[in-house]
C-alpha positions as YAML, in Angstrom:
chain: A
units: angstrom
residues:
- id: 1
  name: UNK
  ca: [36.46, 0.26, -3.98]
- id: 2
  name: UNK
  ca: [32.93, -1.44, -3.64]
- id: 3
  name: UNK
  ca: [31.66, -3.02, -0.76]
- id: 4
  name: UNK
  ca: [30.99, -6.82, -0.76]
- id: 5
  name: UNK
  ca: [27.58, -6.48, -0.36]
- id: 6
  name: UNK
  ca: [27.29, -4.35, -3.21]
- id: 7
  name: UNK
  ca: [29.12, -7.01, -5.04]
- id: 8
  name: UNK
  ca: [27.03, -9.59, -3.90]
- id: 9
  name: UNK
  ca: [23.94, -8.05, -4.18]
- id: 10
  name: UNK
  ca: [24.59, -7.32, -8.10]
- id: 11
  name: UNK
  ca: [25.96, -11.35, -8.60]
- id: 12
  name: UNK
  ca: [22.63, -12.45, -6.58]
- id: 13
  name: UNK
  ca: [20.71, -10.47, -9.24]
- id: 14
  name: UNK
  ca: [22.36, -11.36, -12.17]
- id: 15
  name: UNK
  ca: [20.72, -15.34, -10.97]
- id: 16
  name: UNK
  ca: [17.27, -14.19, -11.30]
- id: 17
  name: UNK
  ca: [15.97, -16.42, -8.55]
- id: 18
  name: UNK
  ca: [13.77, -16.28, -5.60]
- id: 19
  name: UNK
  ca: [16.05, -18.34, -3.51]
- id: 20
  name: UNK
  ca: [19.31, -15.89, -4.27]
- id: 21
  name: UNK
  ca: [17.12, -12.87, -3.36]
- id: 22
  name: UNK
  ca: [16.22, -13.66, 0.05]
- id: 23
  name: UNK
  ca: [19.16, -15.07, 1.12]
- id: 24
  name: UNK
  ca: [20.89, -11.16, 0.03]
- id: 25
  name: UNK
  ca: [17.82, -9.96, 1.79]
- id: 26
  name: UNK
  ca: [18.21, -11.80, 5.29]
- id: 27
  name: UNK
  ca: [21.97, -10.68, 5.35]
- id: 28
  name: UNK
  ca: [21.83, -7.66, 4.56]
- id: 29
  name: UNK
  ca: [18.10, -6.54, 6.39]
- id: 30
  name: UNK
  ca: [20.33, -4.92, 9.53]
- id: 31
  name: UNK
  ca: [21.87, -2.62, 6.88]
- id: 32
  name: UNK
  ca: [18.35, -2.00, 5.34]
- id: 33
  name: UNK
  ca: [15.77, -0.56, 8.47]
- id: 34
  name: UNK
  ca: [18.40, 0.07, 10.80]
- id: 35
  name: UNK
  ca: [19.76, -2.48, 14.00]
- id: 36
  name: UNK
  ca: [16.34, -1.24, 16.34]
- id: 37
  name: UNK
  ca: [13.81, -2.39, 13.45]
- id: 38
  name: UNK
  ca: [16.39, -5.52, 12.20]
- id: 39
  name: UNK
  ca: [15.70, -6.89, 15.73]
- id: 40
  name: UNK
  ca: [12.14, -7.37, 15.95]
- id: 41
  name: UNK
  ca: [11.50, -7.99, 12.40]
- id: 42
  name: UNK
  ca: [12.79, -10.63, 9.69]
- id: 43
  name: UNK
  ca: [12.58, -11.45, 5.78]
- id: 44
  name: UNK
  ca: [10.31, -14.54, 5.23]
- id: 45
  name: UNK
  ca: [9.83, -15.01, 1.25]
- id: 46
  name: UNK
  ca: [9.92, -12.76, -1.64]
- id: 47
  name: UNK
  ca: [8.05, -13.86, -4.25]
- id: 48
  name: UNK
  ca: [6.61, -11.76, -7.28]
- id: 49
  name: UNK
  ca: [7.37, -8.76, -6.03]
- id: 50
  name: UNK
  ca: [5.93, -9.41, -2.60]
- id: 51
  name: UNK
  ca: [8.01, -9.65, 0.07]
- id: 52
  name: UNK
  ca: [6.56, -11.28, 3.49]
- id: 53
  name: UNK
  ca: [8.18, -9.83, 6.60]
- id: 54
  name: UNK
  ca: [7.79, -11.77, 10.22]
- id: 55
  name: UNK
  ca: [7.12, -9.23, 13.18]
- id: 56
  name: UNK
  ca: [8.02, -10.31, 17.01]
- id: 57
  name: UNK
  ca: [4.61, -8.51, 17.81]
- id: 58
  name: UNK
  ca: [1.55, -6.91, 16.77]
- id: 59
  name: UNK
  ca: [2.71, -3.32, 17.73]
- id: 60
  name: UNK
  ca: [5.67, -3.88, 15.17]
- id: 61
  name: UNK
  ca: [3.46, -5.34, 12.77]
- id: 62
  name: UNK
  ca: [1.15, -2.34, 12.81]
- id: 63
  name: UNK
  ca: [4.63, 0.06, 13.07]
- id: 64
  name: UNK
  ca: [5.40, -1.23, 9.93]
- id: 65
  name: UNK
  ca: [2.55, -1.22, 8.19]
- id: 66
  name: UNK
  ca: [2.60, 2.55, 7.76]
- id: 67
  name: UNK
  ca: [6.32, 2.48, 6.77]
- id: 68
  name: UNK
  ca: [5.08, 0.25, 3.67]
- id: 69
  name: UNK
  ca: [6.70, 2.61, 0.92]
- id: 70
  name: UNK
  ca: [9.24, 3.18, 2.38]
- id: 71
  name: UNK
  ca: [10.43, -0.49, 3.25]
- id: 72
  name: UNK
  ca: [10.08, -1.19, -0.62]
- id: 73
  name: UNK
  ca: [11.98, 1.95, -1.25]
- id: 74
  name: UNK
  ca: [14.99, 0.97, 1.11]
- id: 75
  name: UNK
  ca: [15.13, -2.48, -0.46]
- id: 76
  name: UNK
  ca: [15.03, -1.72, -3.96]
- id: 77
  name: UNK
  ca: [17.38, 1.26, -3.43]
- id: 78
  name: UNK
  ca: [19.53, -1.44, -1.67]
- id: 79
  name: UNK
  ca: [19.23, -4.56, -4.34]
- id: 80
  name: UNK
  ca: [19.90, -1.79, -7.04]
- id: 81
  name: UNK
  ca: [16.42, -2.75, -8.89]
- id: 82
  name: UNK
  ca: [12.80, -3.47, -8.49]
- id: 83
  name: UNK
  ca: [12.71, -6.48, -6.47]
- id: 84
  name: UNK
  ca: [10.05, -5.17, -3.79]
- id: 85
  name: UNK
  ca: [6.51, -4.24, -4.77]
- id: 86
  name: UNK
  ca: [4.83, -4.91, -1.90]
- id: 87
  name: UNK
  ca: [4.74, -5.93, 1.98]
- id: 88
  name: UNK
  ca: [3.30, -8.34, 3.28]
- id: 89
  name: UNK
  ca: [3.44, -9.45, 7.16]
- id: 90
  name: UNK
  ca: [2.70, -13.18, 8.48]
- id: 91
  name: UNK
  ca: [1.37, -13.96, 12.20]
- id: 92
  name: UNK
  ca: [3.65, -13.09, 14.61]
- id: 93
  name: UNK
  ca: [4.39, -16.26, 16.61]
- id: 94
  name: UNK
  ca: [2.74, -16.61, 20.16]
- id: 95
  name: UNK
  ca: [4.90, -16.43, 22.95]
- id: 96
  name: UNK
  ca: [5.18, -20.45, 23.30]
- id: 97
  name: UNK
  ca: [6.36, -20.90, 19.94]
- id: 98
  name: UNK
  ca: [9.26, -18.89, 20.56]
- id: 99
  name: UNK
  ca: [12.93, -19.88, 18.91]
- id: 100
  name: UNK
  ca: [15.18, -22.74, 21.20]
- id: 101
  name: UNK
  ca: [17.42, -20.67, 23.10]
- id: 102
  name: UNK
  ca: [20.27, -22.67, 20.54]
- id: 103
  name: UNK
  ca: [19.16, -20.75, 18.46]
- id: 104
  name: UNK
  ca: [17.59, -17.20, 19.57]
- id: 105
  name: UNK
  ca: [20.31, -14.91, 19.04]
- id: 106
  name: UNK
  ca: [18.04, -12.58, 21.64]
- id: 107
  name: UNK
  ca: [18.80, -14.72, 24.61]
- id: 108
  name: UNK
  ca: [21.10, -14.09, 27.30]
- id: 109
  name: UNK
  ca: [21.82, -17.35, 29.59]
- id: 110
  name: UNK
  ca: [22.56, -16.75, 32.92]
- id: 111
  name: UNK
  ca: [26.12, -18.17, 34.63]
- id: 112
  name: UNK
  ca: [26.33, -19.93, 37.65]
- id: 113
  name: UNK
  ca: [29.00, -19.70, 39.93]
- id: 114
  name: UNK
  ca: [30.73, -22.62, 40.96]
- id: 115
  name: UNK
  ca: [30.90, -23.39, 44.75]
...
């Protein structure tokens, strides 16, 4: 028995489109580098064969700028073809550009008790 993602990833391919890549690539990126590295890092765009990554910092951009080969290696083994030829990372975002706390699944609100 396959696993969805399997399944989807080999429909997603069969579209041949940007758009269907990196939306396989955002879901399944925890499953790619691991919970640790899925949590400071995110898919962008993957475009030609270039796929732009988004670090929370500059020590994780640099981190994973040495793991270069072997991010394209882990996503092509993963997509089941050459859809990664190269990294790319963008600007990390400074700290008061951060996510709204809607959305950040990183933050943890704090509860009140009632009096």
């Amino acid at each position: 028995m396959q696993k969805a993602g399997q399944i989807l990833g080999s429909a997603l391919r069969q579209l041949n489109r940007p758009e269907a890549a990196i939306a396989w690539l955002k879901s399944a990126w925890p499953g790619i580098v691991g919970p640790a590295l899925a949590a400071h890092t995110r898919p962008v765009r993957s475009v030609n064969g270039r796929l732009e990554l988004l670090a929370d910092s500059k020590a994780w951009q640099q981190q994973l700028e040495s793991m270069q080969r072997e991010l394209c290696n882990r996503v092509n083994q993963s997509w089941g073809a050459k859809l990664v030829r190269e990294v790319a990372f963008l600007e990390a975002r400074p700290e008061s550009a951060r996510l709204p706390r809607e959305i950040d699944n990183g933050h943890t609100p704090f509860i009140r008790r009632r009096r």
